[in-house]
C-alpha positions in Angstrom: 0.0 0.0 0.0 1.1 3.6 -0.5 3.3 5.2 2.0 1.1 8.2 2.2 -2.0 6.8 2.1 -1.0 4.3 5.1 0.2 7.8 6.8 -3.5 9.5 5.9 -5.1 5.8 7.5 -2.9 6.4 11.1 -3.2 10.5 11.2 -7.5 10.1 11.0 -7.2 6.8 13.3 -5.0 9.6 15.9 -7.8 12.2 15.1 -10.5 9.7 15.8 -8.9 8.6 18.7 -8.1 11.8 20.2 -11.5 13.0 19.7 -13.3 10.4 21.2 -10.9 10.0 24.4 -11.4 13.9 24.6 -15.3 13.3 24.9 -15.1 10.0 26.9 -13.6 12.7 29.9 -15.7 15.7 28.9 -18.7 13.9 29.5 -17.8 11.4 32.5 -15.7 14.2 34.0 -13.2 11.7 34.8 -11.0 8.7 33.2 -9.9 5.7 34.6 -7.3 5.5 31.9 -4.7 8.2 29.8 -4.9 8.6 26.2 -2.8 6.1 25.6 -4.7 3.5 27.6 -7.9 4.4 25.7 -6.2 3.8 22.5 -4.5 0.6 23.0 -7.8 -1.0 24.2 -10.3 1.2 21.9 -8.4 1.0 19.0 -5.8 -1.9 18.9 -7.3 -3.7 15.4 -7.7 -0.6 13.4 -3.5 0.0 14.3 -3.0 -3.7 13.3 -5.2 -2.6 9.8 -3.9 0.6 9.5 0.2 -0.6 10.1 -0.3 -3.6 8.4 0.8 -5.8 11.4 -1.7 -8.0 12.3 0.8 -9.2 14.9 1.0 -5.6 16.7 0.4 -6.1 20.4 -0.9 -3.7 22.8 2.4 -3.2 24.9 4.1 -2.4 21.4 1.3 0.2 20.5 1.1 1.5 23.8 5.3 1.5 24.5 5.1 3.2 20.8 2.6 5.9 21.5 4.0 7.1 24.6 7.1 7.5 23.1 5.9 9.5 20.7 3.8 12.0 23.0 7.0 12.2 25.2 9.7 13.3 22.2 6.2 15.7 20.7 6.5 17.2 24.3 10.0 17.5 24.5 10.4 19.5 20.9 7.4 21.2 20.9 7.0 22.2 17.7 4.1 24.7 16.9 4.9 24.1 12.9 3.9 20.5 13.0 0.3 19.4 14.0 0.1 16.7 16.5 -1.5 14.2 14.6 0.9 14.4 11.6 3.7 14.4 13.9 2.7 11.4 15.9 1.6 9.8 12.4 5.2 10.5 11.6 6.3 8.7 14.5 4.4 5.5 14.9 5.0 5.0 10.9 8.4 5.0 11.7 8.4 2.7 14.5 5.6 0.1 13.6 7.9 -2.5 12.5 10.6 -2.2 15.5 10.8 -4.7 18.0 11.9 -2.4 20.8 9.6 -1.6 24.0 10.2 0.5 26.5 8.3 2.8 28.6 
């Protein structure tokens, strides 16, 4: 599949995601669970689809994404949205075997 429309797949899943964690606390008014949570267990198969790993597990997503949102925090860059930077970044590292937290 195309490299950018496998890019344009993960940045709506991000969008979707984001948007639905961000009502799941607007309307409870609380969250058992970060975004990252929410995602991993909301949205695991549509990563697996959208990555084309149907072998992606949730620590990987999860260890993944986290990453991501802390290296986003740490640069900070106001010219790069935070779905296209993140989409950036698990594209990158789908395939990699490495987990940390």
């Amino acid at each position: 599949m195309d490299c950018s429309i496998v890019n344009h797949k993960i940045q709506l899943l991000l969008q979707d995601t984001e948007t639905s964690f961000n009502m799941l606390i607007d309307t409870d008014g609380r969250s058992d669970m970060d975004y990252v949570d929410y995602t991993v267990n909301a949205r695991i198969n549509c990563f697996r689809s959208a990555l084309q790993n149907p072998d992606l597990r949730r620590v990987e997503l999860a260890s993944m994404l986290r990453r991501a949102l802390k290296k986003q925090k740490s640069i900070k860059s106001q010219k790069t949205y935070w779905s296209a930077f993140m989409t950036s970044y698990v594209r990158k590292n789908a395939n990699s075997n490495e987990i940390f937290e």
